[in-house]
C-alpha positions as CSV (number, residue, x, y, z in Angstrom):
1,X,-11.4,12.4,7.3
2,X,-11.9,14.1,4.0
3,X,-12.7,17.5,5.3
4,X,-10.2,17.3,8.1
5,X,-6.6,18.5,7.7
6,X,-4.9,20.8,5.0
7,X,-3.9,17.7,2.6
8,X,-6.8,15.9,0.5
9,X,-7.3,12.3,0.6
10,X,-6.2,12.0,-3.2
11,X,-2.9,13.8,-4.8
12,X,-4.6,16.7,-7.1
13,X,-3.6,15.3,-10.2
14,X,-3.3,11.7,-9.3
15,X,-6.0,9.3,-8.6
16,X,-4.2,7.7,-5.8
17,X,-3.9,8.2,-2.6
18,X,-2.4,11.0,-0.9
19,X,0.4,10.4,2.1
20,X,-2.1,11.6,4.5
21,X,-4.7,8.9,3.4
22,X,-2.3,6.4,3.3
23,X,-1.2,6.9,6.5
24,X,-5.2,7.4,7.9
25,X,-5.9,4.2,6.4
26,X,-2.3,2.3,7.5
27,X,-4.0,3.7,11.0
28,X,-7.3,2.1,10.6
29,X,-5.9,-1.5,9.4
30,X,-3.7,-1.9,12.0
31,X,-6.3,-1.2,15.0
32,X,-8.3,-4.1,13.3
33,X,-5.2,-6.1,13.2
34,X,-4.1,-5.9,16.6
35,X,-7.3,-7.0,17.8
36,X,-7.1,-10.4,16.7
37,X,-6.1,-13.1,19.3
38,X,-3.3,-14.4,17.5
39,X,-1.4,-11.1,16.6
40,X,0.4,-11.0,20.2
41,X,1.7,-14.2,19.9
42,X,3.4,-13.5,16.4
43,X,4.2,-10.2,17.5
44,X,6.5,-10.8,20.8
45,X,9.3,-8.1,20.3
46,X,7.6,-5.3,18.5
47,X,10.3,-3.3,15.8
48,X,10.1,0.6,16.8
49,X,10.4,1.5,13.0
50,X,11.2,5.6,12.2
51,X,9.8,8.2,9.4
52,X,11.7,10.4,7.6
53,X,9.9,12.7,5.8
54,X,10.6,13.6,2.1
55,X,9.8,15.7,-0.8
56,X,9.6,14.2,-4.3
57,X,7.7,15.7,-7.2
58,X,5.4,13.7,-9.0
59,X,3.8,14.3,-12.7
60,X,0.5,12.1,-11.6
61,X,-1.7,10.1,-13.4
62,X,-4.3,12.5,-14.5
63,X,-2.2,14.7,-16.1
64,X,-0.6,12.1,-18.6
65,X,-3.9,10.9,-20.0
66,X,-4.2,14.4,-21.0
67,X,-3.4,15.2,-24.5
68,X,-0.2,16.4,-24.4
69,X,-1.1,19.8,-25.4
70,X,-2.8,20.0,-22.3
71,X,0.0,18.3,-19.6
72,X,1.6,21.5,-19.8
73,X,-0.9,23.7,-17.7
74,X,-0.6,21.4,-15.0
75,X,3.2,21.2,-13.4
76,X,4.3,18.5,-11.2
77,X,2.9,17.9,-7.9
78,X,5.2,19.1,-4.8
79,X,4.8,15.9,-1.9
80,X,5.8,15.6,1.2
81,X,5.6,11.8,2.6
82,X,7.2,9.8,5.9
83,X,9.5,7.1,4.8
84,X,9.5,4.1,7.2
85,X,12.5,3.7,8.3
86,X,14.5,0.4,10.3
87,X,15.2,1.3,13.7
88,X,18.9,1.6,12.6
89,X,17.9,3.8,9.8
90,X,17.8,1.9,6.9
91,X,14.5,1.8,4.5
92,X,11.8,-0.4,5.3
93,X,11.5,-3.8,3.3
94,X,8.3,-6.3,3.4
95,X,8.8,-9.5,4.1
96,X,8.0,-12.9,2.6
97,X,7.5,-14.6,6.1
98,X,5.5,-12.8,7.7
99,X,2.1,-14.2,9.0
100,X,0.2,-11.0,7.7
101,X,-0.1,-10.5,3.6
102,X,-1.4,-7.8,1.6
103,X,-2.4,-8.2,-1.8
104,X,-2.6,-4.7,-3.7
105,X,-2.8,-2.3,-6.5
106,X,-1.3,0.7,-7.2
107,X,-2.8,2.0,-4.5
108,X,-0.2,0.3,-2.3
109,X,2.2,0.6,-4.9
110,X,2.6,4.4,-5.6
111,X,4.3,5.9,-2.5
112,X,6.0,2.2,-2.0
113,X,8.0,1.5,-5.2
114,X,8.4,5.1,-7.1
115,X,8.6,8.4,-5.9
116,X,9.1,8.5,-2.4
117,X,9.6,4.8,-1.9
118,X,9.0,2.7,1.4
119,X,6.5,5.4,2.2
120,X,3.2,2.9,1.4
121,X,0.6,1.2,2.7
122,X,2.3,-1.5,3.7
123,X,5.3,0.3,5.4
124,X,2.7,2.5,7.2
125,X,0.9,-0.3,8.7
126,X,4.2,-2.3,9.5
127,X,5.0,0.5,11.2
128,X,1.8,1.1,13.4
129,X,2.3,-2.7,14.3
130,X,5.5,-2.9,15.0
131,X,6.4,-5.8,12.2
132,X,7.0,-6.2,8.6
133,X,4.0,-7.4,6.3
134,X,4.0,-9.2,3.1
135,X,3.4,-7.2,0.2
136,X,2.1,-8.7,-3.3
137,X,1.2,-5.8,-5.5
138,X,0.7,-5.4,-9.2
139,X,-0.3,-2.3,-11.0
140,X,-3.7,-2.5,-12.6
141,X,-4.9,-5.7,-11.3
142,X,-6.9,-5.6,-8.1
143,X,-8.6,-8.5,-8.7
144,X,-5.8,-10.5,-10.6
145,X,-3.3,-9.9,-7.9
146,X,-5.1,-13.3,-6.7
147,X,-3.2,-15.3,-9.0
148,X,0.1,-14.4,-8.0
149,X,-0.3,-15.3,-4.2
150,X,-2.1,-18.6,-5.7
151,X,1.3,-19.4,-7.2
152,X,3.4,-18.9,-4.4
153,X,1.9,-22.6,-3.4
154,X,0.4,-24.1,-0.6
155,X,3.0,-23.8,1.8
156,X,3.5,-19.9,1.4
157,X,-0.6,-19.6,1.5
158,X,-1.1,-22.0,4.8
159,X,2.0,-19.5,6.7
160,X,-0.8,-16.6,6.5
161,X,-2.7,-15.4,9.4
162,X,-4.1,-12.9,7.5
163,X,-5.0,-11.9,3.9
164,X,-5.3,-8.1,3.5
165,X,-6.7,-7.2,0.1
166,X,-6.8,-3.9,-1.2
167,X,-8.1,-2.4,-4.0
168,X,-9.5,0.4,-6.0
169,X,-13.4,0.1,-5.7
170,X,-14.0,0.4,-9.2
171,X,-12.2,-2.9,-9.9
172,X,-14.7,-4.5,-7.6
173,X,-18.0,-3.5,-10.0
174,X,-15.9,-2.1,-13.4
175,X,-13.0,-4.4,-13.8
176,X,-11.5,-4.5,-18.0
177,X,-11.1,-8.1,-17.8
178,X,-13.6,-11.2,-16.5
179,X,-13.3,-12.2,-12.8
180,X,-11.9,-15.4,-12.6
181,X,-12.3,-18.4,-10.1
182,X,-8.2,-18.8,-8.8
183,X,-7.5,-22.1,-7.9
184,X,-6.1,-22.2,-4.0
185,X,-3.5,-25.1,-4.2
């Protein structure tokens, strides 16, 4: 996919993610999810969920760990992105309850909570399988994201059909802080 299409797979000054990528990706993920046995039983009346597509301007990540003498060569990024939309056209929201959970980075976070908003990951592949996921996403911490679905308890982890974990490869082989065994209540 990287040398298909006019958009690249990552924003130009960003190291996330561009809308194309999300969506390519949002794609992907919900083929494999629709193939398991169980998804048609907790997905009997599919949502027919809408985009909107928007245009938000974004400064990106590269360009503020620049010196500052040097952010000003590189003016904001111009994006265009497909908000997900309820069929009765009000923004997308995840959902606690639902039997499918994604634990993220910033990677699902970017388009989802700031700039374009409901325009992430986990929009995208609600979306493509016509009902909400559960999104649990903190910025910087692939693999401490863990901990927080840990917490919810054992209750909230048993209602799960599926854990979805995404994060930035690096974090897998370069993390900042040790890897840690989370205890599953």
């Amino acid at each position: 996919e990287r040398d298909q299409g006019d958009e690249p797979i990552y924003m130009k000054l960003d190291t996330h993610w561009s809308n194309r990528a999300i969506r390519i990706a949002a794609h992907l993920i919900a083929e494999r999810i629709k193939r398991y046995p169980w998804f048609k039983e907790v997905c009997r009346s599919p949502i027919r969920y809408r985009t909107r597509e928007v245009e938000v301007v974004r400064l990106g990540d590269i360009r503020g760990m620049l010196p500052e003498e040097e952010r000003i060569k590189y003016p904001p990024m111009r994006l265009k992105a497909q908000q997900v939309l309820n069929p009765d056209g009000s923004p997308y929201r995840d959902d606690k309850s639902s039997p499918i959970v994604i634990l993220g980075d910033s990677f699902c976070g970017v388009f989802h909570f700031e700039d374009c908003k409901h325009a992430g990951i986990s929009a995208h592949i609600a979306k493509e399988i016509g009902m909400p996921v559960d999104l649990i996403m903190a910025y910087g911490s692939g693999p401490r994201i863990r901990k927080l679905f840990a917490r919810r308890g054992k209750d909230a982890i048993r209602s799960k059909r599926l854990v979805i974990w995404m994060t930035a490869a690096r974090d897998l082989y370069n993390y900042w802080a040790p890897w840690e065994i989370v205890p599953v209540p």
